[in-house]
C-alpha positions in Angstrom: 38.9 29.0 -3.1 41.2 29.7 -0.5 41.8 26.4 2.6 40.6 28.6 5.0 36.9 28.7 4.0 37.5 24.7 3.9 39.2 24.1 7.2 37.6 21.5 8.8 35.8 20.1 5.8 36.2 16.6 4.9 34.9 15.4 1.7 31.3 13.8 1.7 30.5 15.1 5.5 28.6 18.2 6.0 26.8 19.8 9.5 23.7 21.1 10.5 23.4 25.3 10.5 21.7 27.2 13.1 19.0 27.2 10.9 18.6 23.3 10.8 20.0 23.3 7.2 22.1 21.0 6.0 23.7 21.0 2.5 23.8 17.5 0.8 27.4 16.2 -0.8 27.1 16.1 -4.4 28.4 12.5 -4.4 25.4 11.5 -2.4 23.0 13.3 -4.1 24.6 12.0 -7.2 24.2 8.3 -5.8 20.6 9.0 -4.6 19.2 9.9 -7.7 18.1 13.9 -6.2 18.1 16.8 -8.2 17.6 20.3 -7.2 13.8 20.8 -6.3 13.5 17.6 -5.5 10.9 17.0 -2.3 12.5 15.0 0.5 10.8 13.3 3.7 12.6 13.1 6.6 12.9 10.4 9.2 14.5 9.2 12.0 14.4 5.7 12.8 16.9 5.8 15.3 19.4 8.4 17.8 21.8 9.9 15.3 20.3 8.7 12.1 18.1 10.6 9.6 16.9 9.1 6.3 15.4 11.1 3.6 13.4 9.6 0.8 12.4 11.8 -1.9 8.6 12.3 -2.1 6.7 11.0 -5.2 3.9 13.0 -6.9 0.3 12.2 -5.2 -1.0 11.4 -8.3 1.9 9.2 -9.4 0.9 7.1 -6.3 -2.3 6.6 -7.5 -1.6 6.0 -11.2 -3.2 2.8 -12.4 -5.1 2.1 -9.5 -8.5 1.4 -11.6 -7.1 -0.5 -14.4 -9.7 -2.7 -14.9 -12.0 -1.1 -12.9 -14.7 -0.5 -15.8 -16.2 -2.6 -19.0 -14.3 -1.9 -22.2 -15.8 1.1 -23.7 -17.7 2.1 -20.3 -15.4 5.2 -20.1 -15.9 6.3 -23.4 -19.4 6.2 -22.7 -19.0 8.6 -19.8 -17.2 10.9 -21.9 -19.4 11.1 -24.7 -22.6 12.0 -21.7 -20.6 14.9 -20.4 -20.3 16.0 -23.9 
């Protein structure tokens, strides 16, 4: 691509649009661990500083929660009466 549609760029920096959009670096999102599609929470903890942290599935947050919960075989039990 021609320098002209990069003046001004430096490597690893970006800026917000009009639109309040910002395009990640590949390095960072690299580092981070995003991909594409990815869902992000934003915060700000402070002037200046944002942080996002990529939002985990609801039910990935609850996943083995009520291990334990019920009697060997109690589950099975339940299954077989909605059968």
């Amino acid at each position: 691509m021609p320098d002209e549609l990069h003046e001004g760029r430096q490597r690893g920096r970006t800026r917000v649009s009009r639109q309040h959009q910002v395009t990640l670096p590949v390095d960072a999102m690299r580092q981070a661990g995003l991909r594409p599609g990815d869902r992000l929470k934003a915060t700000s903890p402070a002037p200046g500083i944002v942080v996002l942290e990529r939002e985990g599935d609801a039910l990935d947050a609850l996943a083995g929660d009520l291990t334990g919960s019920f009697a060997p075989g109690q589950l099975d039990r339940l299954r077989d009466e909605w059968r």
